[in-house]
C-alpha positions as CSV (number, residue, x, y, z in Angstrom):
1,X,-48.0,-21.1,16.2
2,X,-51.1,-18.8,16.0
3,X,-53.6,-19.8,13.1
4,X,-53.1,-18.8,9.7
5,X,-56.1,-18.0,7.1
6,X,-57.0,-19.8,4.8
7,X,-56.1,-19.0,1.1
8,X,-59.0,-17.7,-1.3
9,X,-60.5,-20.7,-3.9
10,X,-59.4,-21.4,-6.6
11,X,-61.1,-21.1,-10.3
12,X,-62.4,-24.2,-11.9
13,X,-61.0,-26.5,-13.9
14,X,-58.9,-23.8,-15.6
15,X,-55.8,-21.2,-15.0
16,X,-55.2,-21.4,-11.3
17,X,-53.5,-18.0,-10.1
18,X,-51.2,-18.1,-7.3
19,X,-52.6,-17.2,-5.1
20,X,-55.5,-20.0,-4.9
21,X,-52.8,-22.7,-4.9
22,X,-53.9,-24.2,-1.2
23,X,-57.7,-24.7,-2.3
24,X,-56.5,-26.4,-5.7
25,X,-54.3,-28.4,-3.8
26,X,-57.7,-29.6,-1.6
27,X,-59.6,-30.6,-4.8
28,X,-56.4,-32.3,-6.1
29,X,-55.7,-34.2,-3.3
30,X,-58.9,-35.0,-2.0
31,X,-59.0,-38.6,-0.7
32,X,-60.6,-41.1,-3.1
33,X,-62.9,-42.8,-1.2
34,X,-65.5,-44.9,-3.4
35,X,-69.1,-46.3,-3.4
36,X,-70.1,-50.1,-3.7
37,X,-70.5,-50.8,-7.1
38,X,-70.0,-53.6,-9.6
39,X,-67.4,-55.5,-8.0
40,X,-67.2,-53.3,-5.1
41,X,-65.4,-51.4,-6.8
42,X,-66.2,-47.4,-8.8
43,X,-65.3,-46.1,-11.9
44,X,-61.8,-44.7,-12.2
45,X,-61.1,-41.4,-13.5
46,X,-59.9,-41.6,-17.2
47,X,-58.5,-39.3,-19.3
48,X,-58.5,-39.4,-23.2
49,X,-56.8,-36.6,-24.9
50,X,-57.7,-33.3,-23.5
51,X,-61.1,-35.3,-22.2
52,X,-61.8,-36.9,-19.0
53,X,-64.2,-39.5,-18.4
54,X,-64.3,-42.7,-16.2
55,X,-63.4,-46.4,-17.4
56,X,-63.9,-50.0,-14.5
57,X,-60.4,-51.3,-13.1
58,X,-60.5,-53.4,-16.5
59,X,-59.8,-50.4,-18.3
60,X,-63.4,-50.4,-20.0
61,X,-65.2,-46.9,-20.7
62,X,-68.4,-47.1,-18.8
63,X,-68.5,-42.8,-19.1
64,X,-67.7,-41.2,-22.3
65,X,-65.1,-38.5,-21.9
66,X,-66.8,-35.7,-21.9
67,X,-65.3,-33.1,-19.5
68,X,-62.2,-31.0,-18.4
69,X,-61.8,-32.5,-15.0
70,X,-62.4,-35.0,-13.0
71,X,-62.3,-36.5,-9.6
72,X,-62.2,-39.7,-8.0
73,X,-66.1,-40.9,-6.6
74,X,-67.1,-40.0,-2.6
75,X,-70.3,-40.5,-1.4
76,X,-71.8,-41.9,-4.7
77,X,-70.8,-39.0,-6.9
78,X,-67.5,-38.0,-8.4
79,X,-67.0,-34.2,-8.9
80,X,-66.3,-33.1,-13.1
81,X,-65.5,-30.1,-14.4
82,X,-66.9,-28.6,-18.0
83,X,-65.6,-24.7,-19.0
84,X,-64.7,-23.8,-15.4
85,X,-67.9,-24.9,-13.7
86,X,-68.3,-27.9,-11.6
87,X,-70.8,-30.1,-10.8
88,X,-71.8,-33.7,-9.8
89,X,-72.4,-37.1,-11.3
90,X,-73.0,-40.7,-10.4
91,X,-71.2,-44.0,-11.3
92,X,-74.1,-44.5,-14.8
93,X,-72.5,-41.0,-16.0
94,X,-76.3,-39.5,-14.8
95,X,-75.8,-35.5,-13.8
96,X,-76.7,-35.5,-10.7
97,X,-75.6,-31.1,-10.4
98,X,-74.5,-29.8,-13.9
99,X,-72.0,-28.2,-13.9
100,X,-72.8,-24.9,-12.6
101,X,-69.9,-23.9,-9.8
102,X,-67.3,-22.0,-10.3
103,X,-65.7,-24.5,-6.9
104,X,-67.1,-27.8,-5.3
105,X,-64.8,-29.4,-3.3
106,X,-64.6,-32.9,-1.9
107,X,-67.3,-34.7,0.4
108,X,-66.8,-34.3,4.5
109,X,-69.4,-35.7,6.8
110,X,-71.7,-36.0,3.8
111,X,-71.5,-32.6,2.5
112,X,-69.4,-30.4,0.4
113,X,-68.2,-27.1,0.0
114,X,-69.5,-25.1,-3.1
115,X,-69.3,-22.0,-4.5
116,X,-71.1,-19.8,-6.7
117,X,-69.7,-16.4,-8.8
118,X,-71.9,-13.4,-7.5
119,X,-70.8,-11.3,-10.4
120,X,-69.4,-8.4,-8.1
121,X,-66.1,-7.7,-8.5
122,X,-63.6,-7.9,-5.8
123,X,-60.3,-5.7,-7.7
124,X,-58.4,-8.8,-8.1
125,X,-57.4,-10.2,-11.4
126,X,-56.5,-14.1,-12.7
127,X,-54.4,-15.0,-15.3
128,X,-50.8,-14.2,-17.4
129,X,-50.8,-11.6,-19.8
130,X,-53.6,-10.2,-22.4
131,X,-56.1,-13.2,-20.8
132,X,-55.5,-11.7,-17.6
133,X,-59.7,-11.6,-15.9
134,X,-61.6,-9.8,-12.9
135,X,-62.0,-12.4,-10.3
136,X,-65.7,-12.1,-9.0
137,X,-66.9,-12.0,-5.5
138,X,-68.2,-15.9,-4.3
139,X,-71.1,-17.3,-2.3
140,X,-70.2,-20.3,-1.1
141,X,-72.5,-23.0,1.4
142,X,-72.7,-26.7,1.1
143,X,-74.5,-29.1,-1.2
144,X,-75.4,-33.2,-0.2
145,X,-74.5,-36.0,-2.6
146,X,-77.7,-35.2,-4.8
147,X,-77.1,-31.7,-5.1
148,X,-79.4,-30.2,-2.4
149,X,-78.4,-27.1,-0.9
150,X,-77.6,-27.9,2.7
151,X,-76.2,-24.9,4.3
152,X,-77.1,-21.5,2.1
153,X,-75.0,-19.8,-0.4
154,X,-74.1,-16.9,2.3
155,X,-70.7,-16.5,3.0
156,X,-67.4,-15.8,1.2
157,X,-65.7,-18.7,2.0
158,X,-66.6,-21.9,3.9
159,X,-64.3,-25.0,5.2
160,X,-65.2,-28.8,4.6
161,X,-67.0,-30.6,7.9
162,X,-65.3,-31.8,10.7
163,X,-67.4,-33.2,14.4
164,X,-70.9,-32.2,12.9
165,X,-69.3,-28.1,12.2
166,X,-67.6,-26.0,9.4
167,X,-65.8,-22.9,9.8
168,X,-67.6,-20.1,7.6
169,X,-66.6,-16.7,6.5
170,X,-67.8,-13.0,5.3
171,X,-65.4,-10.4,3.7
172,X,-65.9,-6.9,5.5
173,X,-64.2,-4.5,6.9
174,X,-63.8,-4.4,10.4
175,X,-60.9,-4.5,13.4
176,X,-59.0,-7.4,12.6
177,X,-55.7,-7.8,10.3
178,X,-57.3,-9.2,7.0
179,X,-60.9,-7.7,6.6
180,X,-62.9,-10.6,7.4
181,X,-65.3,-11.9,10.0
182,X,-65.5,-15.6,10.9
183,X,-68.5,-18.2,12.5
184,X,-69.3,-21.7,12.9
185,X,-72.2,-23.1,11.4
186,X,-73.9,-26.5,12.2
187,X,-74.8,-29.1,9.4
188,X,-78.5,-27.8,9.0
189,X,-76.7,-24.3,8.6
190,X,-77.8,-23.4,12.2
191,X,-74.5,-20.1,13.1
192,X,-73.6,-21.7,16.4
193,X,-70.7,-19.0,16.8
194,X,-72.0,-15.9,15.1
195,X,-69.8,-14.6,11.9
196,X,-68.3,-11.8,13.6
197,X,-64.7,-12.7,14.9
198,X,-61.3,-12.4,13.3
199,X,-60.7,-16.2,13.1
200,X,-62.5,-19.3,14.3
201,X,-60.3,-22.3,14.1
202,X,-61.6,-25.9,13.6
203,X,-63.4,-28.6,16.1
204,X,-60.0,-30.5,18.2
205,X,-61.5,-32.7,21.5
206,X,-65.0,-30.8,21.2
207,X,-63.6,-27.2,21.3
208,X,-63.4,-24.5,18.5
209,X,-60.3,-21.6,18.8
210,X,-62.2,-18.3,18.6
211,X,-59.9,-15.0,18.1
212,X,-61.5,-12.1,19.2
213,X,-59.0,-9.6,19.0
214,X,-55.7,-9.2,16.8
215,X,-53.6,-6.5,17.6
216,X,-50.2,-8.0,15.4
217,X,-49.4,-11.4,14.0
218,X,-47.7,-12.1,17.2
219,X,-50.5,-10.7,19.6
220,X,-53.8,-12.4,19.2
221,X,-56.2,-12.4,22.1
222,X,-58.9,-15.8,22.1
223,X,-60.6,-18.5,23.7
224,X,-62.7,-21.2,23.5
225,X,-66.0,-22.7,22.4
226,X,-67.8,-25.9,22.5
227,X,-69.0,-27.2,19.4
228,X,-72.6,-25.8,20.4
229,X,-71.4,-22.4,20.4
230,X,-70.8,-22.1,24.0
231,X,-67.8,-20.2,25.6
232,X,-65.8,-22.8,27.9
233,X,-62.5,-20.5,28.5
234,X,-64.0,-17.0,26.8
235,X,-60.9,-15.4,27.6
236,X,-57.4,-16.5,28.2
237,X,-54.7,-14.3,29.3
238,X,-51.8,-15.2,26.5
239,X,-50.3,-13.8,23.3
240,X,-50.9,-16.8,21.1
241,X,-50.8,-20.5,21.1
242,X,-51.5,-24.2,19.3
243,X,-54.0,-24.5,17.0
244,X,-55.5,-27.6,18.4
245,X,-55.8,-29.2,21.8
246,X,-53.9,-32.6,22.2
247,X,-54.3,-35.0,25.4
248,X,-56.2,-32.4,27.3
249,X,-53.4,-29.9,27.1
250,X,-53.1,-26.8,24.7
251,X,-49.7,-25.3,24.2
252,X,-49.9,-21.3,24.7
253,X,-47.6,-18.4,24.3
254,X,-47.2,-15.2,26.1
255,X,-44.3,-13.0,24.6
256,X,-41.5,-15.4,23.7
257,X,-42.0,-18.3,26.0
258,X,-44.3,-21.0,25.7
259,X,-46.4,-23.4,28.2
260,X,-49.5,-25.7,28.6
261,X,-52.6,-25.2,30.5
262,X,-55.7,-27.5,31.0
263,X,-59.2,-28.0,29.7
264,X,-60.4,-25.7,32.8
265,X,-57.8,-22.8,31.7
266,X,-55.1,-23.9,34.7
267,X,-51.6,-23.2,33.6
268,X,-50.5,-26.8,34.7
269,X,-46.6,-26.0,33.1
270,X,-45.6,-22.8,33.8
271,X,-44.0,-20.5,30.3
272,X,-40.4,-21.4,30.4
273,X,-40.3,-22.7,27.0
274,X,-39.0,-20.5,23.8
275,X,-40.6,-23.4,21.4
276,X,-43.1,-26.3,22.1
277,X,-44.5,-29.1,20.5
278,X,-48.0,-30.7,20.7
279,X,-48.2,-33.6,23.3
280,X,-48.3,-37.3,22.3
281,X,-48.2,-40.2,24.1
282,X,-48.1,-38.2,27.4
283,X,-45.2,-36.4,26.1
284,X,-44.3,-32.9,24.5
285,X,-41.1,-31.5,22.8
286,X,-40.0,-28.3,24.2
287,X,-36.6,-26.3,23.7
288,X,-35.0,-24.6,26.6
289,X,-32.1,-22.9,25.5
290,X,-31.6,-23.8,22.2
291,X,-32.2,-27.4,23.0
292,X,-34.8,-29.8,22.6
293,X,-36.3,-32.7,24.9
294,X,-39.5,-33.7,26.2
295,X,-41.5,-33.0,29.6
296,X,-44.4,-34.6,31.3
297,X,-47.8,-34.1,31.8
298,X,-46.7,-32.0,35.0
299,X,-43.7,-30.3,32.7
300,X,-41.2,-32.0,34.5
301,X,-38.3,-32.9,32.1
302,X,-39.1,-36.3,31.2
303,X,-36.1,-36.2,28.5
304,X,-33.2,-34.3,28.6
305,X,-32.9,-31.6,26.3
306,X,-29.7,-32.7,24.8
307,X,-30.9,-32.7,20.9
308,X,-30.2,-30.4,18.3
309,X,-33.9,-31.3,16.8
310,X,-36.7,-33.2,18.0
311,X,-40.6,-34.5,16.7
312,X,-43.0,-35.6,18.7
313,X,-43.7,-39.4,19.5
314,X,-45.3,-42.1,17.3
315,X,-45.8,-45.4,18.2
316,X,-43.3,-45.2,21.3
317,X,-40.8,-43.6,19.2
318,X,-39.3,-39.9,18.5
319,X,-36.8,-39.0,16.0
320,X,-34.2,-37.2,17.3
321,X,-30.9,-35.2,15.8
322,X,-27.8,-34.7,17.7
323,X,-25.5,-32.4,14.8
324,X,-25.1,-34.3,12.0
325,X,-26.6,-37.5,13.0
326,X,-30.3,-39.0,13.6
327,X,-31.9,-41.4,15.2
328,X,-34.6,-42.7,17.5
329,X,-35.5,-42.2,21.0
330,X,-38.3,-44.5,23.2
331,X,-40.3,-42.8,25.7
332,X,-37.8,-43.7,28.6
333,X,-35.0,-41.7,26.9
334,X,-33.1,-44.6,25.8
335,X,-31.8,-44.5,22.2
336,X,-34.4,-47.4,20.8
337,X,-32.8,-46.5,16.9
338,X,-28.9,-45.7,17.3
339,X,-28.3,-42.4,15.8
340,X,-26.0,-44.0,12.4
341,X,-28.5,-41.9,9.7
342,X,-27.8,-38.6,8.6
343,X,-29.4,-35.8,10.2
344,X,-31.6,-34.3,7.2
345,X,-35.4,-34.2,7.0
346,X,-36.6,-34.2,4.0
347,X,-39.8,-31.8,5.2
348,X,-41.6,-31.8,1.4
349,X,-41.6,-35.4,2.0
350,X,-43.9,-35.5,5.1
351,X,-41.2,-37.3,7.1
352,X,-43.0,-39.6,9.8
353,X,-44.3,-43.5,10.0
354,X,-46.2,-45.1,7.8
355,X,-47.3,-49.2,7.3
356,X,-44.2,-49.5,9.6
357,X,-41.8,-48.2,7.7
358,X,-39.6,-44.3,7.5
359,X,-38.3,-42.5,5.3
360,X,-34.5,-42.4,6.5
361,X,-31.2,-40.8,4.5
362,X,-27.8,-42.8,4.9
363,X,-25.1,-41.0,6.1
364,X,-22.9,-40.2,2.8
365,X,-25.8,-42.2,0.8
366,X,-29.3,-42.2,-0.4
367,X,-32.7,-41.9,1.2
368,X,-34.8,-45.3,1.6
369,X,-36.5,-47.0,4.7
370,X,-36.1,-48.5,7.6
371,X,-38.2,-50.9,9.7
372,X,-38.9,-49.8,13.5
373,X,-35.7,-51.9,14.2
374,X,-33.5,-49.9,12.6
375,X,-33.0,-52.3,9.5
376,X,-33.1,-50.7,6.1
377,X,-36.1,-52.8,4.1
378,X,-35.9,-50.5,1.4
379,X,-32.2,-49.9,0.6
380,X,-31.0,-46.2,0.7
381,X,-30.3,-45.7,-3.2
382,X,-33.0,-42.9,-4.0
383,X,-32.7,-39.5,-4.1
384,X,-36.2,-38.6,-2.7
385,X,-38.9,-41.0,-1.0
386,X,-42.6,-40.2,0.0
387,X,-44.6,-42.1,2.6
388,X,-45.8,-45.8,1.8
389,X,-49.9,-46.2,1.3
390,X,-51.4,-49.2,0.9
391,X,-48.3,-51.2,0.7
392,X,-46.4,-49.4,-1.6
393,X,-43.6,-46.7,-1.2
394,X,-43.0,-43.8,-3.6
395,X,-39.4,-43.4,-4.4
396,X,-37.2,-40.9,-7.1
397,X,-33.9,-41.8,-8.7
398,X,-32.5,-39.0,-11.5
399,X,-35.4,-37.3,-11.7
400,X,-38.2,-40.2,-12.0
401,X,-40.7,-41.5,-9.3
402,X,-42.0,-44.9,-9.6
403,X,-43.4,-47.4,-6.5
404,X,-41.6,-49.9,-4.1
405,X,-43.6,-52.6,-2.1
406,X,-42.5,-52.6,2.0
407,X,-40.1,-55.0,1.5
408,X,-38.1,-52.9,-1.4
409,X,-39.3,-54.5,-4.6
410,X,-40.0,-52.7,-7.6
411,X,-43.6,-52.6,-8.4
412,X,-44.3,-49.4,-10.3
413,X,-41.1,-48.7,-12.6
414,X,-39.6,-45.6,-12.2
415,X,-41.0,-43.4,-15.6
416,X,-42.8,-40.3,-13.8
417,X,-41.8,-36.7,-13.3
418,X,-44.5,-36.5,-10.3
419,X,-46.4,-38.0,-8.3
420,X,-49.4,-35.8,-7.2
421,X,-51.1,-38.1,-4.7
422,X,-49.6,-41.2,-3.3
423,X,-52.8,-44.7,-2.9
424,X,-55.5,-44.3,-1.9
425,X,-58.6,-46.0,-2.9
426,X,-56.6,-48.3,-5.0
427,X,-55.2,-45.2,-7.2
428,X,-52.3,-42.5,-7.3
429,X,-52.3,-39.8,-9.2
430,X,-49.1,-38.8,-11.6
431,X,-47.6,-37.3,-14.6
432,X,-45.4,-38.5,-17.1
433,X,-43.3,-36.2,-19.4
434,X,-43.6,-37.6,-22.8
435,X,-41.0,-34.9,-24.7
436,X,-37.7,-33.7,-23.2
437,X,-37.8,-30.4,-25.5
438,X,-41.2,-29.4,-24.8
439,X,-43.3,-28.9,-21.5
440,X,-45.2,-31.6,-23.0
441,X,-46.9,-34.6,-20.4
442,X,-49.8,-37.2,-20.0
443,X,-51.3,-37.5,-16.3
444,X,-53.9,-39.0,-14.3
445,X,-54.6,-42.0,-12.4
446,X,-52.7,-45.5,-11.8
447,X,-53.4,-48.3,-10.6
448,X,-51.7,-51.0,-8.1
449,X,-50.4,-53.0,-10.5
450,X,-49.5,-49.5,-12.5
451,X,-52.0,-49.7,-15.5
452,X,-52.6,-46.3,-16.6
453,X,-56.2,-44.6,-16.8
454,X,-54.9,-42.0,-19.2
455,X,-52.9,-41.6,-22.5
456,X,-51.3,-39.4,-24.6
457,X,-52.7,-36.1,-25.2
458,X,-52.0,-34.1,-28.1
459,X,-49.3,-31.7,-28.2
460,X,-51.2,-28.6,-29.4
């Protein structure tokens, strides 16, 4: 439950080593939000070969292919890549940044994360084999949408903006598990909370986590901040807690059990809990011995804790598992969904609601989904299904994902080995395998109607 830190960048547009996954992840799945342009609509990225430009929804280049990588637009600008660096251009193919950073990550509040290589190296090495490289030591700050420098090039690593701040960071030695010291900086780059604390979490209802003291991963002492800097609970007495507040209640920890206290610091349900779930809709999970249900705002037992499995509520419903079998509770405690599914959660998936519709597994069957009724829509024949966006539903069946509409028609056949981002903006990112002997694929961007914005590269 206590905060984790956040993984190092990644490296451009080329080999990605392991351990920068989660940043990679950030610029690949960035949401594709898009500017007004002809027809409302931006360029899509297109790839050609080994080439990426950007072509209209008719398929027309209106950017030559001319770089490594690219992104969808935000903001006016789309993010390429070109021999590891990136940098910024606008929907005429104009460079706005060239590219010059060895990171840039996606748009937030108007500003984006960027990075610069210092040239000192920090011991760590990139790559497989005889390319294997010294990693160098970054600055990163942000840049706006025309490539001013917003917040300076001063830190080691700096999170995207969220309520007007960004967490920040500086390697160093100091007191704290990992050698690092973090702040939070305002959008003119103003420190509000000064660099110099073993974590600072981000903005959640107008308060910052600020850990001040770690003395094990199961033992970190914090408090709060507002999101000018100033300490509201400087000091709580616990062990560890949630990340974020929810409803005016943060879940805490003191040894083994768990609890909830106020926005003035009150405990306001007592630690009896050995697990505990964020509240929603005036309702946490909890488990008390080995058993989950839900309490109050008071921590009175609202539900019983008669389930094997719990998540929290969504729209007046919880999913609930009782051994082998799933189903649906409303906030009364009544079974709203009767528990006929099978019990597995399919947690790669991101189980949960979407566009009215779940992800649910039939008992001796397939996954497909169900309506907030109960009904299957989408009929449980696949072996894998990802949440629906923007009406459609990803679903896998012997190893290929394609897309279903809500009410279970095929509207994407089923020819891909992944899908790497489900709609958004109109697009979903995939990859196709083209060879079953060789590691050999074409990917990039669909649209709804599942015309491709990329074709077959060559094999060497």
């Amino acid at each position: 439950m206590s905060p984790g830190q956040p993984a190092p960048p990644a490296r451009g547009a080329g080999r990605v080593p392991a351990a920068v996954l989660a940043f990679a992840f950030a610029l690949a799945l960035a949401p594709a939000a898009v500017p007004a342009g002809a027809g409302g609509e931006a360029p899509v990225p297109v790839r050609q070969g080994r080439q990426w430009g950007y072509a209209d929804r008719a398929g027309k280049t209106v950017v030559p292919p001319a770089y490594d990588r690219a992104r969808p637009f935000s903001d006016g600008v789309a993010r390429v890549a070109r021999d590891e660096r990136w940098g910024l251009i606008d929907a005429a193919g104009n460079a706005v940044v060239p590219p010059t950073y060895a990171l840039l990550g996606p748009f937030s509040e108007g500003l984006a994360p960027a990075c610069r290589d210092t040239g000192v190296p920090t011991g760590v090495t990139e790559g497989v084999g005889h390319q294997r490289r010294p990693v160098a030591a970054l600055a990163c700050g942000f840049v706006d949408p025309r490539g001013r420098v917003a917040v300076p090039f001063a830190y080691s690593w700096v999170n995207g903006f969220a309520d007007g701040v960004a967490q920040v960071k500086r390697d160093r030695p100091g007191p704290c598990l990992v050698p690092a010291a973090w702040g939070l900086v305002d959008r003119e780059g103003r420190e509000l909370i000064p660099v110099a604390h073993c974590f600072v979490g981000p903005p959640s209802e107008g308060l910052v986590k600020v850990v001040f003291e770690e003395l094990s991963l199961e033992v970190r002492r914090f408090g709060y901040h507002d999101l000018a800097g100033r300490p509201v609970l400087p000091r709580l007495p616990y062990d560890g807690g949630h990340e974020r507040w929810s409803e005016g209640r943060l879940g805490v920890r003191r040894g083994a059990l768990f609890g909830f206290i106020d926005r003035e610091g009150r405990e306001v349900v007592p630690l009896r809990f050995t697990s505990a779930y964020p509240y929603s809709e005036g309702l946490a999970a909890v488990q008390l011995a080995g058993r989950w249900g839900f309490v109050d705002r008071t921590g009175a037992l609202a539900i019983a804790a008669d389930y094997d499995e719990v998540e929290s509520f969504a729209d007046g419903l919880a999913w609930a598992r009782r051994g082998e079998s799933a189903g649906f509770l409303d906030r009364d405690g009544r079974i709203a969904i009767p528990f006929a599914f099978d019990g597995w959660v399919d947690r790669e998936g991101r189980p949960g609601w979407s566009e009215g519709r779940r992800g649910m597994k039939a008992k001796g069957g397939g996954w497909g989904f169900v309506d907030r009724t109960g009904r299957w829509v989408v009929p449980p024949e696949y072996r894998r299904v990802r949440p629906c966006s923007e009406g459609l539903c990803a679903v896998e069946k012997d190893g290929l994902w394609g897309f279903v509409d809500t009410a279970g028609r095929l509207a994407i056949p089923l020819r891909y080995q992944r899908i790497e981002s489900t709609f958004d903006g109109g697009l979903a990112e995939v990859s196709r395998r083209l060879r079953k002997d060789l590691p050999h694929f074409a990917s990039g961007f669909i649209d709804r109607t599942g015309r491709e914005f990329f074709d077959e590269p060559p094999l060497f």
